[in-house]
N, C-alpha and C positions, 0 to 999 in steps of 0.2 A: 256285246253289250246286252243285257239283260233290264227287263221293264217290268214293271209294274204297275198297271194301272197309271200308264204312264209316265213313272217315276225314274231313274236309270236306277237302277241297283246295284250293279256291278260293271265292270270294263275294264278290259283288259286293250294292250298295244302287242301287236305283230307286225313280223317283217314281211312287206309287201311281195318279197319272193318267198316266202313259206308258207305253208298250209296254216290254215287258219281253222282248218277242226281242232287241231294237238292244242289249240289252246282253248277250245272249246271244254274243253274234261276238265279244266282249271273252273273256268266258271260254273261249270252246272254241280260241281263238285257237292253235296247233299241237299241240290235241289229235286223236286216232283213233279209229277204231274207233267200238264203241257206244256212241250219247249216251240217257241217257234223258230224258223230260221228259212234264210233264201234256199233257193236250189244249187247251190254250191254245196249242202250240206245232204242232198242224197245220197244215201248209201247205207245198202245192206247191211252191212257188218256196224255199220255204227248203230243204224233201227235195230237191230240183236243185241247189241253191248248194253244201251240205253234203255234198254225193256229189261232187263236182269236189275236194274236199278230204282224201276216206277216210275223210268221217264217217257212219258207218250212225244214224240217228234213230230211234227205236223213241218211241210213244205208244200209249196207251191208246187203244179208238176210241169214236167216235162211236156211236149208238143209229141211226143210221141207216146205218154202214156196215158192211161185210160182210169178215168177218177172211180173209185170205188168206195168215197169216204161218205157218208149218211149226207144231203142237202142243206139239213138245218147244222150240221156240224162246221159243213164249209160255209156257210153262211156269217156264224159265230167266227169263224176265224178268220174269214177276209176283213169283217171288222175291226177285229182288235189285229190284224195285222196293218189294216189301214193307219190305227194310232199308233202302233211305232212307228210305223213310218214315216205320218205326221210329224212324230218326236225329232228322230235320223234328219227331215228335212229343215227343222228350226235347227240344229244342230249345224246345221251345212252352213244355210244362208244367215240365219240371225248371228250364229257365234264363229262363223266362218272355220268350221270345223274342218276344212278340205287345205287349209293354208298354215298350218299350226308351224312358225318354222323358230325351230330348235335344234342346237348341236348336238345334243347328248342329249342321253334314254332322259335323265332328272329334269333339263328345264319340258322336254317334250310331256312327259307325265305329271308333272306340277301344274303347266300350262292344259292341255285336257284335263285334270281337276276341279278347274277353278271353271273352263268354262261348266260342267257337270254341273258344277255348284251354282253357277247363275241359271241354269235350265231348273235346277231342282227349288231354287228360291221363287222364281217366276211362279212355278206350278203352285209353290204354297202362298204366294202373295192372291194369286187367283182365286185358291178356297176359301180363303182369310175373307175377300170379296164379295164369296159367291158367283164367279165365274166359271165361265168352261177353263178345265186345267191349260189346256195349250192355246187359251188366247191371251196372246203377249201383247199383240196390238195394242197400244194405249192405254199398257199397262205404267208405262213411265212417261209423264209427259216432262 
């Protein structure tokens, strides 16, 4: 999944036994700049692939390695990785995103569509408001 400013911008569906980088190249496909991602997503060769493109990777580290990233830069990033995750967690609990049940790839991608689509209208009912984008709370009574 890919955000924006909170926004979901892109998502893709994999199979839970396969690597979830190879679908990773689908989504960043002519994006820049900074991507972020869990630490499922270290690794050398892909920080080399992605630098040949103008894409900066930023991850969480590991317990055995040793942060070398500037203070205010990981500071900047724990943040706005905090609102994805925000996002990920309305996603969970509010559209019950962890129970999607579908027999086939079209209702399972239709149905994650649509909830996307009420995450993305939420955010814009909020601005419309003058709210904070992710408070849904009593955004419908």
């Amino acid at each position: 999944m890919i955000t924006v400013n909170g926004v979901i911008t892109a998502w893709t569906v994999t199979p839970t036994a396969g690597d979830e980088r190879a679908a990773l190249r689908d989504l960043t496909e002519g994006v820049q700049g900074l991507v972020m991602g869990g630490k499922g997503y270290i690794s050398a060769f892909l920080q080399a692939e992605w630098a040949t493109v103008g894409i900066d990777r930023q991850t969480p580290l590991r317990a055995n390695m040793t942060e070398t990233r500037p203070p205010n830069g990981v500071r900047r990033w724990t943040r706005t990785r905090r609102l994805v995750e925000t996002g990920i967690g309305q996603l969970t609990e509010r559209f019950h995103f962890e129970k999607i049940r579908a027999r086939d790839r079209w209702h399972l991608t239709s149905r994650i569509a649509r909830k996307v689509l009420a995450h993305t209208l939420g955010i814009f009912m909020n601005r419309l408001l003058g709210r904070s984008d992710l408070q849904f709370e009593g955004l419908i009574a």
